[in-house]
Structure formats: C-alpha cells, structure tokens
C-alpha positions in Angstrom: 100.5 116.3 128.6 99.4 112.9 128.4 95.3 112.3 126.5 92.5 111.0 128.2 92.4 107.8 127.3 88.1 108.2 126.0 89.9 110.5 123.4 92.7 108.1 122.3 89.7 105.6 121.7 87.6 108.8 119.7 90.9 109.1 117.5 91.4 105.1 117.3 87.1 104.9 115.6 87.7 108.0 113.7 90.9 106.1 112.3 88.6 103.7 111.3 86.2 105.6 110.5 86.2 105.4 106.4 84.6 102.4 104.5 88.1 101.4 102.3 90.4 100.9 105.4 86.9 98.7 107.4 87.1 96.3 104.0 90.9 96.4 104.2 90.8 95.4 107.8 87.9 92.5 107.1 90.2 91.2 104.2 93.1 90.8 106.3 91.5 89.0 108.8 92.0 86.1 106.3 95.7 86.8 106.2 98.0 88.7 104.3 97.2 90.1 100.8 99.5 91.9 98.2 98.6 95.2 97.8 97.5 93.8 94.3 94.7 91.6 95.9 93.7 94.7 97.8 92.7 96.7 94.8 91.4 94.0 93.1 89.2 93.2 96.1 88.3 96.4 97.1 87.8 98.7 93.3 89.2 101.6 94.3 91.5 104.2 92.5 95.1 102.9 93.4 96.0 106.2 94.7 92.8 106.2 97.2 93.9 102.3 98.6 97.4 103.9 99.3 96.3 106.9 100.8 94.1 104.4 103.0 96.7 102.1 103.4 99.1 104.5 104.4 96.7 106.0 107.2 96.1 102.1 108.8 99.9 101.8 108.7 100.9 104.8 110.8 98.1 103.7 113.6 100.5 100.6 113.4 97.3 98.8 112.6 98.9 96.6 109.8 102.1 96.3 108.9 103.7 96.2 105.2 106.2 93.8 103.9 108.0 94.4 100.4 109.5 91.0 98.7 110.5 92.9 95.6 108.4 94.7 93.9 105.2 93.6 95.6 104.7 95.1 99.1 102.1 92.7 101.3 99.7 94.0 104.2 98.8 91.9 107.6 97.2 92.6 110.6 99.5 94.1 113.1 98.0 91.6 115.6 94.2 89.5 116.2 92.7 92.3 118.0 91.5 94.3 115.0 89.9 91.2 114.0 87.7 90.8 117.0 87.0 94.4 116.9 85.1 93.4 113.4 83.9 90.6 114.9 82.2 92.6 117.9 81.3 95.5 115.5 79.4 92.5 113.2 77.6 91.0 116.0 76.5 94.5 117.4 75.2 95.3 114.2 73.4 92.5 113.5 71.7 93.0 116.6 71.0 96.8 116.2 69.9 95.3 112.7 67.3 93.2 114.6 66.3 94.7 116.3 64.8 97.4 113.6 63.4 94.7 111.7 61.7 93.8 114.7 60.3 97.5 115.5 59.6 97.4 111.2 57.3 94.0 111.9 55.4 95.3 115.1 54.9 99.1 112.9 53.6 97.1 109.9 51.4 94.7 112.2 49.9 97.9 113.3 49.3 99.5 110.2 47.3 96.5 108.9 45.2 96.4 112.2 44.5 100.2 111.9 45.5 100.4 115.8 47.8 102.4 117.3 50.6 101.1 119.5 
C-alpha cells in the first residue's frame, strides 16, 4: 500500500525535526565537512552527532565518504539547502512580523488605549 504523499512530507519534517541534524544540514550547505569538523562545529557528545548522522543518512539526505580513517558528509543534493533557505526567510518573516505586533502592543501600553 503505497502513503499519501502529505504523510511522506510529515515523516520528511519530523526527520528533520531535531536541532543537531538542522545545524548539520546548514553546515553542509558550505560543502563537505569531516565528521571531525562536525563535532567541533556543532559540541555535541560524539555518540549523539552519529546517532544524528546516521538518521540524515538513511533519509539519503547526505551521503558519507570514508578516505581512511576519516569518513566526510555532503549534501545528497542542493535541495536541502533551499529548504533552509525557504525555512530562513519564512522565519524571519514570522519573526517580523511579532516584532511588529510587540511595537504596536508597546505603542499601546504607553498611550493607555486599547487597540
């Protein structure tokens, strides 16, 4: 039985869905990076990065090299780096857009009136 495809997408976010494999993603938008540079980047137990790492990899999200003892992520493909690009810009305008509802609350506090 084949999955709508609005639950494939549900599974794809919740994939994503965890803060270490986002900043693995928006680091490898610059290019590859040893798994070495990933830790160092990102400060998390070693064991937690591979766990993440290991998750991103089965989507088929990025793919891992090994050139002897150092194994080296990349993007699978540019897609998942305008998917960061699109979340950024939605959230800067969610973002505000807050800041703008923050101003025109403040504005009214000062004034005493109600809006």
């Amino acid at each position: 039985m084949q999955v709508p495809l609005y639950q494939a997408k549900a599974e794809f976010f919740r994939m994503l869905g965890h803060p270490v494999r986002i900043r693995v993603l928006e680091l490898l938008q610059d290019g590859p990076m040893p798994v070495r540079d990933l830790l160092a980047a990102i400060e998390v137990e070693p064991s937690n990065l591979s766990q993440q790492l290991a998750v991103l990899r089965r989507s088929g999200i990025v793919t891992a090299t090994r050139s002897g003892s150092t194994v080296v992520y990349e993007l699978a493909g540019g897609d998942v780096a305008e998917l960061l690009r699109a979340a950024r810009r939605i959230l800067t305008e969610l973002l505000a857009g807050q800041e703008d509802l923050l101003a025109e609350l403040q504005q009214s506090e000062m004034t005493g009136g109600a809006t």
